[in-house]
C-alpha positions in Angstrom: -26.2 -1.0 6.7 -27.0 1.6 9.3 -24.8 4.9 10.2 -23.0 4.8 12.6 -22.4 0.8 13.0 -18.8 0.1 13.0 -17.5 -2.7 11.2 -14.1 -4.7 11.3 -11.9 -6.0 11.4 -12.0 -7.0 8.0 -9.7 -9.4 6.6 -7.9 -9.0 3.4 -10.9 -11.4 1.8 -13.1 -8.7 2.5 -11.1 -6.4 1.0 -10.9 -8.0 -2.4 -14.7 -8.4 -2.3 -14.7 -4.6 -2.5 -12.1 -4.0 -4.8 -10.9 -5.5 -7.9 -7.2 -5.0 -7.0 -5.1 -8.0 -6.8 -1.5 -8.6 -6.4 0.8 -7.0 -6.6 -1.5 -3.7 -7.0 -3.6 -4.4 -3.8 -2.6 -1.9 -1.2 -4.7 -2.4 1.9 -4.1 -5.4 4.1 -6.7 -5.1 6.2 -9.4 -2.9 7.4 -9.2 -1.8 11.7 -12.5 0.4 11.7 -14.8 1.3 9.2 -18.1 3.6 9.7 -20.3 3.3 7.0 -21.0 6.7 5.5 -17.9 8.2 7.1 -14.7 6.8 7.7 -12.6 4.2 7.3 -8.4 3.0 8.9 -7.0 0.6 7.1 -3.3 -1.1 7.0 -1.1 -0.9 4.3 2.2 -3.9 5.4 5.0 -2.7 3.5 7.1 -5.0 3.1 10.8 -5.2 1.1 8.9 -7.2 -1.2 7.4 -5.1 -3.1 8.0 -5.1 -6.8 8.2 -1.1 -6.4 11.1 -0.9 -3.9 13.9 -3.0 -7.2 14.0 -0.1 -8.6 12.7 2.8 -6.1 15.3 3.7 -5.1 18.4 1.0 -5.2 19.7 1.3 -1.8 17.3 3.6 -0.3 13.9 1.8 -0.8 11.0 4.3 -0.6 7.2 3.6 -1.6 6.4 6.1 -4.3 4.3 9.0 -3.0 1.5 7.7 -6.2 1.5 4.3 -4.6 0.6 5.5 -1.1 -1.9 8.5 -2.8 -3.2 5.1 -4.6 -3.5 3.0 -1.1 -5.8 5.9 0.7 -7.5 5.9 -2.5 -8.0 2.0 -2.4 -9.2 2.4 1.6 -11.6 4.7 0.0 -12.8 2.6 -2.4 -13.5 0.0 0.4 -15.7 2.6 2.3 -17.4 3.6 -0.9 -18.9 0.0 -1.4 -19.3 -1.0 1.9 -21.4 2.2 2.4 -23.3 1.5 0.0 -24.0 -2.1 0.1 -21.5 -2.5 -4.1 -19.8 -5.0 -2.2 -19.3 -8.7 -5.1 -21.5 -6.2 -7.7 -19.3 -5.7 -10.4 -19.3 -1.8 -9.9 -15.8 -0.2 -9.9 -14.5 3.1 -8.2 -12.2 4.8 -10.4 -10.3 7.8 -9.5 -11.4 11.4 -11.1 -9.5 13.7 -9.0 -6.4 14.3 -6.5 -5.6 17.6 -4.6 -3.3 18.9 -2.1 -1.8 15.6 -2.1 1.9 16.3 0.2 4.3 13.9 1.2 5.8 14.1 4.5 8.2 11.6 5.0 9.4 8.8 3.5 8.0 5.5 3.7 10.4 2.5 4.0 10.3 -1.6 4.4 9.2 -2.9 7.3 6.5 -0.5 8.5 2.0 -0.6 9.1 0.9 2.4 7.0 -1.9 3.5 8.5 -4.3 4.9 6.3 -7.3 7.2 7.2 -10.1 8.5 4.9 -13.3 10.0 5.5 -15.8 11.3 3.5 -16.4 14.7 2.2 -19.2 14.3 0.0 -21.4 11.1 -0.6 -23.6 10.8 -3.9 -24.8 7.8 -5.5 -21.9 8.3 -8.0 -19.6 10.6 -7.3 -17.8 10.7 -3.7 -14.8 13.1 -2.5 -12.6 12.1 0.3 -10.0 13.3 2.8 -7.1 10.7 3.2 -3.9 10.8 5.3 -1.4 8.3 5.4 0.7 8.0 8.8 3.4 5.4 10.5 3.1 5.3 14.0 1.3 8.4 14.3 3.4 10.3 12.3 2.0 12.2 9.4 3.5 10.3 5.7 1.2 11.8 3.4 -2.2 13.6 2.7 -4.4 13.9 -0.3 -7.9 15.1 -1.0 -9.7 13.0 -3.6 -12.8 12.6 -5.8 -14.0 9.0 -7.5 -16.8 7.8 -9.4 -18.9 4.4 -8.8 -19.5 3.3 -12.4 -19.5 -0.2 -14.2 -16.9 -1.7 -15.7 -16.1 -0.7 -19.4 -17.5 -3.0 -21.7 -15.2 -5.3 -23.7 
């Protein structure tokens, strides 16, 4: 896959080829843009379906702030093995580090959560990220992150 070369959309099949999320854990819907070796916007549809919202909060449903840390983290995870071509191998991006992660404003039912991540740093097994999370342009949340590309534990 070259630099540069946008892909998507991607559909939500797509996205499970990259990830081993399912429902109700799977938090991207569907990837707009991605740039291999740099960015990636994808859709998070909240919806007052979510498990989550039953009990956070009762009458003021709001995502949790680890949920949408965990859905730029996902979109990373999708730019992670489609840049470098893990896609249906088995290999697993697991979460090693968050920073600076601020919430800044809550997100309810009923909205697109757009979620933006670009990479910081690319190795062949260890990758940082910058993520924001936003709702019609406005700024929800923001994290820096580091994951590692690794095979699955063993059973």
């Amino acid at each position: 896959m070259s630099e540069g070369a946008a892909l998507g959309p991607l559909d939500v099949k797509r996205v499970m080829a990259a990830l081993p999320h399912r429902y109700p854990l799977l938090l991207v819907d569907r990837v707009e843009t991605l740039v291999p070796d740099q960015s990636i916007v994808a859709i998070k549809a909240v919806t007052i379906n979510e498990q989550f919202f039953q009990g956070h909060f009762p009458g003021r449903p709001i995502m949790p702030g680890v949920l949408i840390v965990e859905a730029m983290a996902q979109a990373a995870g999708v730019l992670a093995v489609e840049s470098l071509g893990l896609a249906n191998s088995g290999k697993l991006v697991y979460f090693m580090a968050i920073d600076g992660a601020k919430f800044r404003t809550p997100v309810e039912p009923g909205v697109l959560l757009k979620l933006e991540v670009e990479f910081v740093q690319k190795r062949s097994s260890v990758c940082k990220f910058a993520g924001k999370a936003s709702i019609d342009g406005k700024l929800a949340a923001e994290a820096n992150f580091t994951a590692m590309i690794a095979d699955p534990p063993t059973a």
